[in-house]
PDB file with SEQRES, HELIX, SHEET and CRYST1 records, atoms N, CA, C and O in Angstrom:
SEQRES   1 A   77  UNK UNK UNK UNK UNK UNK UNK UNK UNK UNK UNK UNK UNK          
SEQRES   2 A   77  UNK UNK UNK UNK UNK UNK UNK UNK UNK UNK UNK UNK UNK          
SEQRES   3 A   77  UNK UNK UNK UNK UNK UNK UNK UNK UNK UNK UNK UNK UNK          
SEQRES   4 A   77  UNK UNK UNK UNK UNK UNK UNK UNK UNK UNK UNK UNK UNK          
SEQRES   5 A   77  UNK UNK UNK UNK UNK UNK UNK UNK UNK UNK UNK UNK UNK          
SEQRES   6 A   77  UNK UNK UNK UNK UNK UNK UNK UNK UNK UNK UNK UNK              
HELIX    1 AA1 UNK A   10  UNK A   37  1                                  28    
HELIX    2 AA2 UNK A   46  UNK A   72  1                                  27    
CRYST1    1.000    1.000    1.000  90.00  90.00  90.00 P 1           1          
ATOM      1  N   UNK A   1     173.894-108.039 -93.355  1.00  0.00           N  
ATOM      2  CA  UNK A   1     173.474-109.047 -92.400  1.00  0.00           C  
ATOM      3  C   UNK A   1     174.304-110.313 -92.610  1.00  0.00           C  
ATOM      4  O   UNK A   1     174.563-110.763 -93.726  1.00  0.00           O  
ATOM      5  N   UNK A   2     174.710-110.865 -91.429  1.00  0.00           N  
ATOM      6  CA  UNK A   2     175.838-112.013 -91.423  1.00  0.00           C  
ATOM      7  C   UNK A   2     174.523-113.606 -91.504  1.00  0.00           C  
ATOM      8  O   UNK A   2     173.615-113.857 -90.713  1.00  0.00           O  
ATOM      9  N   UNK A   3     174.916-114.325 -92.674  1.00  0.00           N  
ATOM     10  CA  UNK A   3     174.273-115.519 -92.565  1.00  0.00           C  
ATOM     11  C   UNK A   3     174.729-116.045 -91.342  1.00  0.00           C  
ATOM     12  O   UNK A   3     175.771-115.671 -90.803  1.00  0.00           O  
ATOM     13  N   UNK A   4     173.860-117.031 -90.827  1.00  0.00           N  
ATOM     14  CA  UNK A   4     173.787-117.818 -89.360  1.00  0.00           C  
ATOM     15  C   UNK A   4     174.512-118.971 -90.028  1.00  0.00           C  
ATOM     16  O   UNK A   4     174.400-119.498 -91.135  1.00  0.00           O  
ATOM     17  N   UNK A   5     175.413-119.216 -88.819  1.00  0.00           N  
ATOM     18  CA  UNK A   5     176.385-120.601 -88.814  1.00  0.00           C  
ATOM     19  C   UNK A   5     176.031-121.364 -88.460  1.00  0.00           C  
ATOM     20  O   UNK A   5     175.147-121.228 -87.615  1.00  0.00           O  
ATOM     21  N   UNK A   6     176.440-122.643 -88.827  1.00  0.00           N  
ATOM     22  CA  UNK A   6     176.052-123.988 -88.375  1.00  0.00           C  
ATOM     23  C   UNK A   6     176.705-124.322 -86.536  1.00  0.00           C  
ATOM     24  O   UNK A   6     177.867-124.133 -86.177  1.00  0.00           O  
ATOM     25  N   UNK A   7     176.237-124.534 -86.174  1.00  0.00           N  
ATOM     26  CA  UNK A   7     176.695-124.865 -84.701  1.00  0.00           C  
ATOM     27  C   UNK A   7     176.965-126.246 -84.523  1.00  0.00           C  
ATOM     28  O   UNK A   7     176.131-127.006 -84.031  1.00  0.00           O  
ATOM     29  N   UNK A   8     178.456-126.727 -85.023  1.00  0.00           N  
ATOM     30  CA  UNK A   8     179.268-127.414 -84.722  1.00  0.00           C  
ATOM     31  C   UNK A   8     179.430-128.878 -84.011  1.00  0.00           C  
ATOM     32  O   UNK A   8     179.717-129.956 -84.531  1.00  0.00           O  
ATOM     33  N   UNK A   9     179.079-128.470 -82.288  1.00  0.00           N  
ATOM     34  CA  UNK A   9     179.075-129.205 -81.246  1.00  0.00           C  
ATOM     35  C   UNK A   9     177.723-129.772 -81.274  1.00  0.00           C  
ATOM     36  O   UNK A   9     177.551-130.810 -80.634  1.00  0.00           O  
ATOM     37  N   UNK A  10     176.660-129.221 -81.959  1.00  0.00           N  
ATOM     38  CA  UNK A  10     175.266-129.629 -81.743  1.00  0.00           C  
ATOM     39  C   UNK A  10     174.929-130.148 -83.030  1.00  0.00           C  
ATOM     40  O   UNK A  10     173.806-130.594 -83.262  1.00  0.00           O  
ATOM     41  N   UNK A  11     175.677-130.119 -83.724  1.00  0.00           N  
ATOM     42  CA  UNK A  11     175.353-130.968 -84.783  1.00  0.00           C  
ATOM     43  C   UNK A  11     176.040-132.143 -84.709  1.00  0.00           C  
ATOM     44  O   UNK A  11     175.546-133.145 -85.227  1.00  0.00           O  
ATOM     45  N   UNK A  12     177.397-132.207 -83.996  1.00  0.00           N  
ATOM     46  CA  UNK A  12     177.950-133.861 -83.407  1.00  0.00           C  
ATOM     47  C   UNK A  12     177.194-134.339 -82.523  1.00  0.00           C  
ATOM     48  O   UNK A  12     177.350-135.554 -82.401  1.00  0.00           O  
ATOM     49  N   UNK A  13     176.280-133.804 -81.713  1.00  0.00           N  
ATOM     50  CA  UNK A  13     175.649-134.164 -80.883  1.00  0.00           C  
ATOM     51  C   UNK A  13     174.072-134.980 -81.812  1.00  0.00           C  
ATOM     52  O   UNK A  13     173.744-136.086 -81.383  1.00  0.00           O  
ATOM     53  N   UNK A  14     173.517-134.588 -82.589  1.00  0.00           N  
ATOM     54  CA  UNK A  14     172.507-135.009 -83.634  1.00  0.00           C  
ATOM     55  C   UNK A  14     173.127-136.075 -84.532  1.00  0.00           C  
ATOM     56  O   UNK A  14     172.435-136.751 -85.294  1.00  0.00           O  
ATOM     57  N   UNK A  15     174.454-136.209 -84.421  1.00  0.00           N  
ATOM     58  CA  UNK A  15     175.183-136.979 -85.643  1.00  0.00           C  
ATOM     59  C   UNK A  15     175.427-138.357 -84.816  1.00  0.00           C  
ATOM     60  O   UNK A  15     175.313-139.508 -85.235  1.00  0.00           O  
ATOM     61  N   UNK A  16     175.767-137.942 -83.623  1.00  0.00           N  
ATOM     62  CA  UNK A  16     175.942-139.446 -82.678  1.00  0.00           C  
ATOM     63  C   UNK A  16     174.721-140.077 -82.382  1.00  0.00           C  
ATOM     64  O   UNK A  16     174.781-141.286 -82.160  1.00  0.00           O  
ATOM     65  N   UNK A  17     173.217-139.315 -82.311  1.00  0.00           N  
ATOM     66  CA  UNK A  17     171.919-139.809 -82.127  1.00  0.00           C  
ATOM     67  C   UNK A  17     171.649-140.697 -82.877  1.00  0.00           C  
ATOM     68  O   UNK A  17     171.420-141.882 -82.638  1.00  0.00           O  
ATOM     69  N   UNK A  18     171.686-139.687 -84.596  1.00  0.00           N  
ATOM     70  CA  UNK A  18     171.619-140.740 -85.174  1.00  0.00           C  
ATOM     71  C   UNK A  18     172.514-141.820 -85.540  1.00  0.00           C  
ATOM     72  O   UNK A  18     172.003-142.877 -85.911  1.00  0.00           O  
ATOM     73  N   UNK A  19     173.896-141.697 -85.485  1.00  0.00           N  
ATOM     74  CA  UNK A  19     174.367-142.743 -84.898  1.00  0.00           C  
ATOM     75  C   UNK A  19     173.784-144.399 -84.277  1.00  0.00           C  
ATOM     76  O   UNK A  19     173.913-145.509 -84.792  1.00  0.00           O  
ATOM     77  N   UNK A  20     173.068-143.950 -82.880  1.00  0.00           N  
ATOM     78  CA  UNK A  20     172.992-144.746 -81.850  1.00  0.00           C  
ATOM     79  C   UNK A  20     171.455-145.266 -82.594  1.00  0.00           C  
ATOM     80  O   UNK A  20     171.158-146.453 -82.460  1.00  0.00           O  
ATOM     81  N   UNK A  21     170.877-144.702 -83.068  1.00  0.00           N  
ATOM     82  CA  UNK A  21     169.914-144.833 -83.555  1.00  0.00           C  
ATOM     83  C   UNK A  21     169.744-145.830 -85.091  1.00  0.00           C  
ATOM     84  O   UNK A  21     168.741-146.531 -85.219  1.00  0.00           O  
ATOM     85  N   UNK A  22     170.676-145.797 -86.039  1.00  0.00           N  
ATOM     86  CA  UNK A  22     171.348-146.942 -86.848  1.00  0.00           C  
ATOM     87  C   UNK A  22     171.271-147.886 -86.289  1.00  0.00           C  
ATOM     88  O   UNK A  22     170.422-148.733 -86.566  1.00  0.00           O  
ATOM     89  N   UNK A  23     172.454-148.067 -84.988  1.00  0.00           N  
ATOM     90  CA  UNK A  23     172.694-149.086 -84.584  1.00  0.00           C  
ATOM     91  C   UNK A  23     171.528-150.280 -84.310  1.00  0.00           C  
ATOM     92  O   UNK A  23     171.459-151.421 -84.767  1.00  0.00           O  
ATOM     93  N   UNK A  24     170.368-149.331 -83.091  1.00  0.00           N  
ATOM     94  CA  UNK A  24     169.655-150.156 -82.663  1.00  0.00           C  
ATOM     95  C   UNK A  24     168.285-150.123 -83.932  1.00  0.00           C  
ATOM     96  O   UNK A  24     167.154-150.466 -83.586  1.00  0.00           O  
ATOM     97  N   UNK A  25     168.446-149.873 -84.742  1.00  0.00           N  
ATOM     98  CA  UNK A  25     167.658-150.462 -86.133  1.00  0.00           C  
ATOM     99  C   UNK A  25     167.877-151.091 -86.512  1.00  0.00           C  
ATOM    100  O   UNK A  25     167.051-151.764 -87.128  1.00  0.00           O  
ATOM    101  N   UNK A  26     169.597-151.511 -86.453  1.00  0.00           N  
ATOM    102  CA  UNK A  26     170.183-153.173 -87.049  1.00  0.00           C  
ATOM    103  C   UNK A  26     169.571-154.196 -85.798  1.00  0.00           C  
ATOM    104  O   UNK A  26     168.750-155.092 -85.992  1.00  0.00           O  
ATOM    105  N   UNK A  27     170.256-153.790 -84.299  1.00  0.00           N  
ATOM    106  CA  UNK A  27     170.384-154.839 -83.463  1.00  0.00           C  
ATOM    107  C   UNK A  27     168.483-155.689 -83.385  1.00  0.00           C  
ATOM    108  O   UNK A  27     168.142-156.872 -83.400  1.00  0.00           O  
ATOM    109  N   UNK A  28     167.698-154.438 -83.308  1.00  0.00           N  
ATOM    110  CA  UNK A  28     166.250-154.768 -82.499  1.00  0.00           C  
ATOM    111  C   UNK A  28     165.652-155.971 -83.109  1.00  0.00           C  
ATOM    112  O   UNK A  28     165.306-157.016 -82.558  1.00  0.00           O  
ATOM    113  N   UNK A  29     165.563-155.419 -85.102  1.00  0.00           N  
ATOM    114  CA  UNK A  29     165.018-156.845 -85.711  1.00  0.00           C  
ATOM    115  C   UNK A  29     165.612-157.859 -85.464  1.00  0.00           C  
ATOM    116  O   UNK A  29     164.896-158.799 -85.117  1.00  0.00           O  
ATOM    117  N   UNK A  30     166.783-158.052 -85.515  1.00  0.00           N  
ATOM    118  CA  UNK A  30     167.390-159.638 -84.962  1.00  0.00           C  
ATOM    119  C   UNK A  30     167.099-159.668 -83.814  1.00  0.00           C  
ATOM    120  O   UNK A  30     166.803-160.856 -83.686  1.00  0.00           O  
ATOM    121  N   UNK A  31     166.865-158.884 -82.163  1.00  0.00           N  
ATOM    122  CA  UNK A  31     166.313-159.312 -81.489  1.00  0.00           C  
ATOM    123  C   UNK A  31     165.224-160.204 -81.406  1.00  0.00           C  
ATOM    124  O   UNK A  31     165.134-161.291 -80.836  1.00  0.00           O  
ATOM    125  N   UNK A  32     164.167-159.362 -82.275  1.00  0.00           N  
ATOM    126  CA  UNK A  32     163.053-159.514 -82.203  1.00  0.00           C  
ATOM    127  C   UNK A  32     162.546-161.059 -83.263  1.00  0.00           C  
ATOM    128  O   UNK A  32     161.623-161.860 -83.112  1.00  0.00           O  
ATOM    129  N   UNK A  33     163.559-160.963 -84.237  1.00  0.00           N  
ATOM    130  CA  UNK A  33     163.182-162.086 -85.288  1.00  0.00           C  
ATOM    131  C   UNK A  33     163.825-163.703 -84.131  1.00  0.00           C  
ATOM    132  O   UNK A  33     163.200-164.763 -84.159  1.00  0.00           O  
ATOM    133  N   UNK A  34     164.901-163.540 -83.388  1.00  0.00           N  
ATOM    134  CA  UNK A  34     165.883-164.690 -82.440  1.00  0.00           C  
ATOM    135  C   UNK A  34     164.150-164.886 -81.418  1.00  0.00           C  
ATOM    136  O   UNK A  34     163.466-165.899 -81.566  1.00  0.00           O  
ATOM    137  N   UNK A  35     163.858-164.090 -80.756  1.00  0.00           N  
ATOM    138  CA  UNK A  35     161.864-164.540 -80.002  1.00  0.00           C  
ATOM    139  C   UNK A  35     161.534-165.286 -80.527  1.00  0.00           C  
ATOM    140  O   UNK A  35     161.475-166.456 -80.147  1.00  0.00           O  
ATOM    141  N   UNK A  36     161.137-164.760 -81.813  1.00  0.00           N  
ATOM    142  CA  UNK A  36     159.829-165.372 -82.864  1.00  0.00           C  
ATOM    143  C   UNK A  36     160.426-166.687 -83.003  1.00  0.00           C  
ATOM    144  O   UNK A  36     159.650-167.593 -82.699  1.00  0.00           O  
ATOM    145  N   UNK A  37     161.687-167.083 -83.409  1.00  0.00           N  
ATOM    146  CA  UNK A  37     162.109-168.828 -83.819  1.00  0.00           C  
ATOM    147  C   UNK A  37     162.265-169.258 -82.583  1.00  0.00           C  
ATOM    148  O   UNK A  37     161.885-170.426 -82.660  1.00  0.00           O  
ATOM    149  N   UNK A  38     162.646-169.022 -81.261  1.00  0.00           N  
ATOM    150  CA  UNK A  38     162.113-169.363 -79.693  1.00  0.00           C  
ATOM    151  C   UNK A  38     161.128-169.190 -78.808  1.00  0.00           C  
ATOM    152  O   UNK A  38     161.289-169.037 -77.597  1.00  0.00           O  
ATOM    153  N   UNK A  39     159.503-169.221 -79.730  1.00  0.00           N  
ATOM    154  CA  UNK A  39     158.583-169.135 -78.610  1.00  0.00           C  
ATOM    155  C   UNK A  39     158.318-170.175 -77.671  1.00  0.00           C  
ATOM    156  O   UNK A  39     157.660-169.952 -76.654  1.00  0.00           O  
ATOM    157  N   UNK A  40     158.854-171.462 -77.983  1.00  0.00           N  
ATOM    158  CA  UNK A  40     158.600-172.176 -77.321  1.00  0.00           C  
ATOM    159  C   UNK A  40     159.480-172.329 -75.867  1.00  0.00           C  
ATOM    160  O   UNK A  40     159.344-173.255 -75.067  1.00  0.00           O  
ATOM    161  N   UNK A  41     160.442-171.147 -75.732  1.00  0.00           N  
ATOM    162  CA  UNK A  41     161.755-171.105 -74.754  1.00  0.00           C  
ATOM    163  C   UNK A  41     160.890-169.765 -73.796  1.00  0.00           C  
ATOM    164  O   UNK A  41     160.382-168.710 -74.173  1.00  0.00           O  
ATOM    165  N   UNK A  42     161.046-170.507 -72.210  1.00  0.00           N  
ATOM    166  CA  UNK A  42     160.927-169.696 -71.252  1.00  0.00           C  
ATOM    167  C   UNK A  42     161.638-168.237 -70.988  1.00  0.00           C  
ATOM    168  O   UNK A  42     161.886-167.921 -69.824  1.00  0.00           O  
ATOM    169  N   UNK A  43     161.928-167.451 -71.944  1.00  0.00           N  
ATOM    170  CA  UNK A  43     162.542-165.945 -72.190  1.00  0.00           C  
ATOM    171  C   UNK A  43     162.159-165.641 -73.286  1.00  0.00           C  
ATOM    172  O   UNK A  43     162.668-164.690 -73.880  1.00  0.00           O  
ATOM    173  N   UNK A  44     160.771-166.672 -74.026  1.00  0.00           N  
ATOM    174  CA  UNK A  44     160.576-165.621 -75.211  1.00  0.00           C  
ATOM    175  C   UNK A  44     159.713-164.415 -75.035  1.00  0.00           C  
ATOM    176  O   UNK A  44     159.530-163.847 -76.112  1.00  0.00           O  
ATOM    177  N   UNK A  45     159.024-163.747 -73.845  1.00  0.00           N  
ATOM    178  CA  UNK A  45     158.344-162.991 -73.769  1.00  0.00           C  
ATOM    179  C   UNK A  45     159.264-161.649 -73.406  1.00  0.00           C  
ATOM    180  O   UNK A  45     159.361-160.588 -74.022  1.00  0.00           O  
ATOM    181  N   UNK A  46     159.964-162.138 -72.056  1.00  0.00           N  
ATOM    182  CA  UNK A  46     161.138-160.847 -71.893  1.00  0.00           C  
ATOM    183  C   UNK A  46     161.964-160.142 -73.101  1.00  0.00           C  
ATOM    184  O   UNK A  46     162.317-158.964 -73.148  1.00  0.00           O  
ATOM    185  N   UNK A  47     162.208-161.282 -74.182  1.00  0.00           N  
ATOM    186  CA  UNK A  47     163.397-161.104 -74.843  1.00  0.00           C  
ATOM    187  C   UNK A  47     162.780-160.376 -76.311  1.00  0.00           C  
ATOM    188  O   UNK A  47     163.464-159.925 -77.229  1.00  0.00           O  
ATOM    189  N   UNK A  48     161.139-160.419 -76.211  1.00  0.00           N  
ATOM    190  CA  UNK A  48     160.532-159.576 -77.690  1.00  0.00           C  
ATOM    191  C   UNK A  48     160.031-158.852 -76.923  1.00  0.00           C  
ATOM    192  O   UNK A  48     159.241-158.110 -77.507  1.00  0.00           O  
ATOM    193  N   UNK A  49     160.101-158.603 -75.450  1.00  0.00           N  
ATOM    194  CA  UNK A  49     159.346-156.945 -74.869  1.00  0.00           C  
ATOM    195  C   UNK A  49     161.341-155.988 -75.078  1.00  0.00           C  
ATOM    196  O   UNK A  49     161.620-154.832 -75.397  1.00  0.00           O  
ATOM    197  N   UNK A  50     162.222-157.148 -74.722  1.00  0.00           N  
ATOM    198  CA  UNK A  50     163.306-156.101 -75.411  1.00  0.00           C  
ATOM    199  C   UNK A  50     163.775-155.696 -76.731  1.00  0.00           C  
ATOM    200  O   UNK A  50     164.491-154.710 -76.902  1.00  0.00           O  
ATOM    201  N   UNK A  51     163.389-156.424 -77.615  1.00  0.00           N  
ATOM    202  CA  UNK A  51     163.643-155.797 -78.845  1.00  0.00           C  
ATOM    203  C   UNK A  51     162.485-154.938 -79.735  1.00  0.00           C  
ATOM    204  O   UNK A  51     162.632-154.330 -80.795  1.00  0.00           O  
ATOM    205  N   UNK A  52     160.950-155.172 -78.672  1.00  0.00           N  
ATOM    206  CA  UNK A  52     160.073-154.265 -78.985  1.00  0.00           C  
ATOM    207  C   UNK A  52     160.729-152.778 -78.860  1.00  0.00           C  
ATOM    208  O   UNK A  52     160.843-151.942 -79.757  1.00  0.00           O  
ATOM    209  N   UNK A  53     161.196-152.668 -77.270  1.00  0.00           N  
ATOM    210  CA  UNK A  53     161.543-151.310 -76.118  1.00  0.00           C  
ATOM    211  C   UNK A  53     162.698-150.869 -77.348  1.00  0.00           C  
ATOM    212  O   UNK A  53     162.929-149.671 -77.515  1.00  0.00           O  
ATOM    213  N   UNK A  54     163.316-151.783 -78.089  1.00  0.00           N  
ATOM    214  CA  UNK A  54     165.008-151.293 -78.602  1.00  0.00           C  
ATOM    215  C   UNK A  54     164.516-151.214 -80.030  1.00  0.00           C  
ATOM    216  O   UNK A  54     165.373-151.097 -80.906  1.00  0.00           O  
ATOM    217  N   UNK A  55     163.827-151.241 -80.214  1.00  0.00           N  
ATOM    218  CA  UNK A  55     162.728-150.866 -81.804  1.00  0.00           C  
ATOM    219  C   UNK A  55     162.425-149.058 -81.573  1.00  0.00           C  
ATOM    220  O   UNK A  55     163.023-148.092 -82.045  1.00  0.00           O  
ATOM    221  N   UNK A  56     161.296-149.140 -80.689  1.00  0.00           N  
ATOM    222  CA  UNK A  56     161.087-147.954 -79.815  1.00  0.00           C  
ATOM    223  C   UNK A  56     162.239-146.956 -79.728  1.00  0.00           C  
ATOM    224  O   UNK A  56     162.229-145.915 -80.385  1.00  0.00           O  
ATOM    225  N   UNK A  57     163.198-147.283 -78.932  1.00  0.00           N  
ATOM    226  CA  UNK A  57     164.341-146.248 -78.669  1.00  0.00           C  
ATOM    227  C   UNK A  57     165.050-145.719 -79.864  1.00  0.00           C  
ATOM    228  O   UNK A  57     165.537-144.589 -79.906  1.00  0.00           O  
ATOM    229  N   UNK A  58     165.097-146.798 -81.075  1.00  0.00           N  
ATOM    230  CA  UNK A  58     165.697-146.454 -82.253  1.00  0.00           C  
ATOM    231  C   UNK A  58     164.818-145.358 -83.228  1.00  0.00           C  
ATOM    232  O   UNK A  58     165.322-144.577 -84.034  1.00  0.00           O  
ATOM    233  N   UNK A  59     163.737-145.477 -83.005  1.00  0.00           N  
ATOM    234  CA  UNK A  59     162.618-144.264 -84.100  1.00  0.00           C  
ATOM    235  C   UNK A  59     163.062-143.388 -82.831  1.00  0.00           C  
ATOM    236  O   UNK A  59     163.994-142.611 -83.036  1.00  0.00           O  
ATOM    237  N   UNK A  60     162.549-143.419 -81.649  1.00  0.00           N  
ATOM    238  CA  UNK A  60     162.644-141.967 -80.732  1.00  0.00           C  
ATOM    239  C   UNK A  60     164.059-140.980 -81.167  1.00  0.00           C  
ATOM    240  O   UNK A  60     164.041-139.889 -81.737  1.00  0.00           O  
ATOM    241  N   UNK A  61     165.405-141.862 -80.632  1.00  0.00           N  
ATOM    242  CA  UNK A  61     166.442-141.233 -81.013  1.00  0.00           C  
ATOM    243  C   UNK A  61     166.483-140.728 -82.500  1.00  0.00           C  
ATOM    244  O   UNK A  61     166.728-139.555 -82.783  1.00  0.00           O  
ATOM    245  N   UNK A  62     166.165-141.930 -83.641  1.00  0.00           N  
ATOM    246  CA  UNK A  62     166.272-140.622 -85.159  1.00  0.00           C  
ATOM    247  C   UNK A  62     165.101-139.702 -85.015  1.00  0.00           C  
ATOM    248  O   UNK A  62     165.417-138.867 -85.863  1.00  0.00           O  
ATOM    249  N   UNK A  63     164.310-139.411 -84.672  1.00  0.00           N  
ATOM    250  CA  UNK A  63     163.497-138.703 -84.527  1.00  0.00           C  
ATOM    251  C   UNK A  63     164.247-137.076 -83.763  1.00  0.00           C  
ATOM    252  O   UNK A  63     164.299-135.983 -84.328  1.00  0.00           O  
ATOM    253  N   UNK A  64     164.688-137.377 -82.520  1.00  0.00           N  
ATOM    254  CA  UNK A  64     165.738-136.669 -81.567  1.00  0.00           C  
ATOM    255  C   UNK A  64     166.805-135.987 -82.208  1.00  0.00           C  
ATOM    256  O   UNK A  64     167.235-134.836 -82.135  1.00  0.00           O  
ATOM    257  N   UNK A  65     167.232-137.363 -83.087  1.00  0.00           N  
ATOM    258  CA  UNK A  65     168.695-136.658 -83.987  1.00  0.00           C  
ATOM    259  C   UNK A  65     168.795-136.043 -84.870  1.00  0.00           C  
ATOM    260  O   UNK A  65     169.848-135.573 -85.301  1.00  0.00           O  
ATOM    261  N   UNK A  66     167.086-135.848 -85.587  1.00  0.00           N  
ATOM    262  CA  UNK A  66     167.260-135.304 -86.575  1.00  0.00           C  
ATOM    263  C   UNK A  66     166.464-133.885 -86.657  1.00  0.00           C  
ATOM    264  O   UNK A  66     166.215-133.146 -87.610  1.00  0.00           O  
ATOM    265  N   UNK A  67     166.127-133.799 -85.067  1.00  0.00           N  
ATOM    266  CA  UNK A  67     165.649-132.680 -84.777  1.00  0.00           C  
ATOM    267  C   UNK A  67     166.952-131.944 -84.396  1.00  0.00           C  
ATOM    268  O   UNK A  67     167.153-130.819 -84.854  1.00  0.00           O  
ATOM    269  N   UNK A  68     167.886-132.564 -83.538  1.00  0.00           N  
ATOM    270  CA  UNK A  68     169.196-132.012 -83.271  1.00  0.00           C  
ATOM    271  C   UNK A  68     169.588-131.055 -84.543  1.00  0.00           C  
ATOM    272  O   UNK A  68     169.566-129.824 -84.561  1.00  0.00           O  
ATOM    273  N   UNK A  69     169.994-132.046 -85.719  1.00  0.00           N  
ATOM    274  CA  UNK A  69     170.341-131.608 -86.444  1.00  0.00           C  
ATOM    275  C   UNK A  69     169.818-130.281 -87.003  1.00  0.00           C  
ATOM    276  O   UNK A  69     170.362-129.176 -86.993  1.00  0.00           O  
ATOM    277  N   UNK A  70     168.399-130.732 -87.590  1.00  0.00           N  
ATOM    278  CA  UNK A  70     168.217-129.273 -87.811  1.00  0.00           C  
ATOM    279  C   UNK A  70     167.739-128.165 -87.095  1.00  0.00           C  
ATOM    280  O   UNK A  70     166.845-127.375 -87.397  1.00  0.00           O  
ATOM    281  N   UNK A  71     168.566-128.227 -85.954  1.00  0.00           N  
ATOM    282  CA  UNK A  71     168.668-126.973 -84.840  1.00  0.00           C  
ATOM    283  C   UNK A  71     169.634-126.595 -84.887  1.00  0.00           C  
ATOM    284  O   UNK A  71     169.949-125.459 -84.531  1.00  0.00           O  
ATOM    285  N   UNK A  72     170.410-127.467 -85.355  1.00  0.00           N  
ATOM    286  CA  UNK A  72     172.049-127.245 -85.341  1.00  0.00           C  
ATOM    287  C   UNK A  72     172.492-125.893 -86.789  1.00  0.00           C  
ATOM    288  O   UNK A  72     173.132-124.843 -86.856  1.00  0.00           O  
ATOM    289  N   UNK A  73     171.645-126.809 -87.765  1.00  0.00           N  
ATOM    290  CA  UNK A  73     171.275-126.162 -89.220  1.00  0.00           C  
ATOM    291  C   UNK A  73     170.787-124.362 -89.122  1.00  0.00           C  
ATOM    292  O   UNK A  73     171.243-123.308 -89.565  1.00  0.00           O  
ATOM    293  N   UNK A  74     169.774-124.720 -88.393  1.00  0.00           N  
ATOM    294  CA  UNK A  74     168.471-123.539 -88.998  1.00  0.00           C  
ATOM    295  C   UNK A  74     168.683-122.753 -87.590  1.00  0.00           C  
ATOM    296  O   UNK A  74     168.511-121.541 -87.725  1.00  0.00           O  
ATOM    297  N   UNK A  75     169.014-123.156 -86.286  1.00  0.00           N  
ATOM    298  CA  UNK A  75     168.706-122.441 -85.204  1.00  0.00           C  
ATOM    299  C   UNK A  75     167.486-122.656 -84.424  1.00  0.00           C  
ATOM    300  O   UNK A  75     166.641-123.261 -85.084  1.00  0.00           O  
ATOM    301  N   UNK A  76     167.075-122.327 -83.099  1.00  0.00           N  
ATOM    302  CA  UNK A  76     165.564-122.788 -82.650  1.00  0.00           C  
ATOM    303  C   UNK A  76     164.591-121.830 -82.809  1.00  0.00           C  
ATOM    304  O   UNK A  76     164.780-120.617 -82.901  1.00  0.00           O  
ATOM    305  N   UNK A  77     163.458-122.463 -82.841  1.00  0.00           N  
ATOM    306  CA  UNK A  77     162.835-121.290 -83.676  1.00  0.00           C  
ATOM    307  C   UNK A  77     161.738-120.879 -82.112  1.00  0.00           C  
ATOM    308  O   UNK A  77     160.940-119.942 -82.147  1.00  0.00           O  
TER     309      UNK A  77                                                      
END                                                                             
């Protein structure tokens, strides 16, 4: 019996998630911390519902990417 291979393209595909997903774990808290020292500024509500939403997108995607990954790994079950 031939061990199962890693699938390549779908594991770059899990690798760029989490990727994108890094990123907006750096960007969101400084979003979100730049609100908090401007509540008194007419965009502080828009501007911590966006780094709430870009908080959000960053767990969804590692979550995504690291399911990628180990599909990429193990195969779907």
């Amino acid at each position: 019996m031939e061990p199962k291979r890693t699938d390549k393209q779908l594991l770059g595909k899990g690798i760029q998630r989490m990727a994108m997903a890094l990123l907006f774990m750096f960007i969101s808290p400084v979003i979100i911390h730049s609100a908090f020292k401007n509540q008194d500024h007419p965009w502080y509500i828009p501007i911590l519902i966006l780094g709430l939403l870009g908080a959000g997108f960053a767990i969804f995607m590692a979550f995504k990417g690291l399911r990628t990954i180990m599909e990429s790994l193990f195969g779907k079950k």
